[in-house]
VEXBA-33781 format. One record per residue: x, y, z of N, C-alpha, C in turn; residue number from 1; residue in one letter. Coordinates in nm, 2 decimals. Each point is the difference from the previous one (the first is absolute). Layout:
// residues N
n_east,n_north,n_up,ca_east,ca_north,ca_up,c_east,c_north,c_up,k,r
X,Y,Z,X,Y,Z,X,Y,Z,NUM,A
...
END
This chain:
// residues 71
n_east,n_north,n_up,ca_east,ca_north,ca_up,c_east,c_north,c_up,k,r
-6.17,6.34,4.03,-0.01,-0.12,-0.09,0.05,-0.12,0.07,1,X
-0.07,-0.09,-0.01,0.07,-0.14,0.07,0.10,-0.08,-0.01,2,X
0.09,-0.04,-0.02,0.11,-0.04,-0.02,0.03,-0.19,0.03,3,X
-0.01,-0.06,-0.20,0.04,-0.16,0.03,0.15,-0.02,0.00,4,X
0.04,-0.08,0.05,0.12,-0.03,-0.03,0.04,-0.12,-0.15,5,X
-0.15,0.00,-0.04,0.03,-0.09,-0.13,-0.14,-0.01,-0.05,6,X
-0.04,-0.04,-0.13,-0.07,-0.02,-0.07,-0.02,-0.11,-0.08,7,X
-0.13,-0.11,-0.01,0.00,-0.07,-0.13,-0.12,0.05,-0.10,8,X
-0.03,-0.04,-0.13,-0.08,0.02,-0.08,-0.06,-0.12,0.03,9,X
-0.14,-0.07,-0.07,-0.04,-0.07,0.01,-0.10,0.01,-0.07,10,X
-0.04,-0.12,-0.14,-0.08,0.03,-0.11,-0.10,-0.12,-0.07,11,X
-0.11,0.00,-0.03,-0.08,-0.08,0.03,0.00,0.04,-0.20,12,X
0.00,-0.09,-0.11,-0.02,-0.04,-0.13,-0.14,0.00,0.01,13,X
-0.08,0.15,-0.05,-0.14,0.02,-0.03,0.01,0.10,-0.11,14,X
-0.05,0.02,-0.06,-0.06,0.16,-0.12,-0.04,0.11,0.08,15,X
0.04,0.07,0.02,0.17,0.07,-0.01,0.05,-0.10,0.14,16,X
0.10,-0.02,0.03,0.13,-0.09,0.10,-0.05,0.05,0.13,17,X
-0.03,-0.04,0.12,-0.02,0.05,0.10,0.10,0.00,0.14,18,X
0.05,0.10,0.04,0.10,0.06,0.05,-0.02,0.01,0.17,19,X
0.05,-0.03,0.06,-0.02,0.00,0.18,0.18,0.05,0.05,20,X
0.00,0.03,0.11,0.17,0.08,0.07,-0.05,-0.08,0.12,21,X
0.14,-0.10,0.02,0.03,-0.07,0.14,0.09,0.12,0.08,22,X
-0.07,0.09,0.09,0.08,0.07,0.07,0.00,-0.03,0.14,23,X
0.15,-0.06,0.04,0.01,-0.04,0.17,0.02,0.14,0.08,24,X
-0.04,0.04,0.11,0.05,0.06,0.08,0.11,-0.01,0.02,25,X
0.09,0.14,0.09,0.10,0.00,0.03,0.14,-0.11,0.07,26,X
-0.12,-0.09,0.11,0.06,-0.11,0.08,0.00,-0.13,-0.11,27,X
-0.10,0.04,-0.09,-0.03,-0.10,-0.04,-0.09,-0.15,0.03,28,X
-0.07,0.07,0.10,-0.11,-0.06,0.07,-0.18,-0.01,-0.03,29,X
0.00,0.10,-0.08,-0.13,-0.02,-0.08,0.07,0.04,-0.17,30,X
-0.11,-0.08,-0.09,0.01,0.01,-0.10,-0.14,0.03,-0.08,31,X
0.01,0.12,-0.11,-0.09,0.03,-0.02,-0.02,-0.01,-0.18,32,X
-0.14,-0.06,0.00,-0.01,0.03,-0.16,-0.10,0.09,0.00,33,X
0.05,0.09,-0.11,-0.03,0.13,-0.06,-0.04,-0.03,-0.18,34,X
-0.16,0.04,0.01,-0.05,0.05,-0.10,-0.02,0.13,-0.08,35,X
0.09,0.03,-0.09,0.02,0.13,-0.02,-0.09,0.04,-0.07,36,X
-0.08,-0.13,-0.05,-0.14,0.09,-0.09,-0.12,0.07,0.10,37,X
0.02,-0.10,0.10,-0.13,0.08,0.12,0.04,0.07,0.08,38,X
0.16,0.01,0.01,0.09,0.06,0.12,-0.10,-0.04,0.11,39,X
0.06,-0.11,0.05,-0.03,-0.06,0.16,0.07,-0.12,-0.05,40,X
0.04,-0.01,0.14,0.06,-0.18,0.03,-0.18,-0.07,-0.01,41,X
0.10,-0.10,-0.04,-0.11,-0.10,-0.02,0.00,-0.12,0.05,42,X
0.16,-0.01,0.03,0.02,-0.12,0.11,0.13,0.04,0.13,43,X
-0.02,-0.08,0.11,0.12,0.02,0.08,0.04,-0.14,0.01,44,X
0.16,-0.01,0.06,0.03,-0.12,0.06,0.08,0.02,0.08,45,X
0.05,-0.12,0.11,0.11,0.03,0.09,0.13,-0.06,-0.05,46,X
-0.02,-0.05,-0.08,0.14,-0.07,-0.08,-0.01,0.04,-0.13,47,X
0.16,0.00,-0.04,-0.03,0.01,-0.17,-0.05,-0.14,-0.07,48,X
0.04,-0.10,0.09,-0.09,-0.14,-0.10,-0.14,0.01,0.06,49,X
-0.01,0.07,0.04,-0.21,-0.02,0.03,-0.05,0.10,-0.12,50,X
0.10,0.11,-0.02,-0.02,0.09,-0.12,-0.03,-0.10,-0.09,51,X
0.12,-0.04,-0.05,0.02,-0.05,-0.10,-0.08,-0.07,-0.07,52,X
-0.04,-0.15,0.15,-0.12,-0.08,-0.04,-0.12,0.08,-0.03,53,X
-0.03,0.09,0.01,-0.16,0.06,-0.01,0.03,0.03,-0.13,54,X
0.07,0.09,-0.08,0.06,0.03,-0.10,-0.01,-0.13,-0.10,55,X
0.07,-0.10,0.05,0.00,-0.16,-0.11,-0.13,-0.03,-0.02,56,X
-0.07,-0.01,0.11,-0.18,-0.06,0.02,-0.07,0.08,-0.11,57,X
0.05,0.16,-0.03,-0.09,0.06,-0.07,0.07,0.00,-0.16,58,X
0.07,-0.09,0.01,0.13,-0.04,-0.14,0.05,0.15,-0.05,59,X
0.09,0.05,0.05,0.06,0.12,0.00,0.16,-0.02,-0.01,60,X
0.07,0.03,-0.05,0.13,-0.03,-0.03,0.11,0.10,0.03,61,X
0.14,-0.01,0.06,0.03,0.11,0.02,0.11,-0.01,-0.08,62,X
0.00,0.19,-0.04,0.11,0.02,-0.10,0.16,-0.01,0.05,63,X
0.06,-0.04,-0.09,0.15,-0.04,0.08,0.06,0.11,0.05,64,X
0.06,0.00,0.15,0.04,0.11,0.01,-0.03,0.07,0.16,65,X
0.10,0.10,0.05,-0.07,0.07,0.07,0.00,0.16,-0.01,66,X
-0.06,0.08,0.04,0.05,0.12,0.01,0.05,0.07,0.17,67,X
0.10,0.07,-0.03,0.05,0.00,0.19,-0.05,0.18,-0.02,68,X
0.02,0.02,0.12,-0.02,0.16,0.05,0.10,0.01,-0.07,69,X
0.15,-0.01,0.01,0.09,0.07,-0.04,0.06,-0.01,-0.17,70,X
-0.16,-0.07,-0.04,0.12,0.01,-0.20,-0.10,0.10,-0.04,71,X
END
């Protein structure tokens, strides 16, 4: 199983709420968003703000917070 060292949620205000996972690699050198309805990434980036921006562009909001490997 692959191993992040952190997690965001990320949710788009539609009938039903639509849901995407900002998961960086380990170095934290690629960043990946994850569609868990299609299970596949559906985007990459090399920065968390290139994430990020792609994410705003598609008006996606992220929930406060992070999740770490270790909680």
């Amino acid at each position: 199983m692959k191993k992040y060292p952190w997690f965001e949620i990320w949710f788009d205000y539609q009938e039903p709420p639509y849901l995407l996972i900002l998961l960086p690699d380990m170095q934290e050198t690629r960043f990946d968003v994850y569609d868990p309805l299609e299970d596949r990434v559906c985007h990459s980036a090399k920065t968390y703000e290139d994430a990020c921006s792609w994410l705003w562009e598609d008006e996606f909001r992220r929930v406060e917070g992070r999740i770490g490997a270790d909680d």
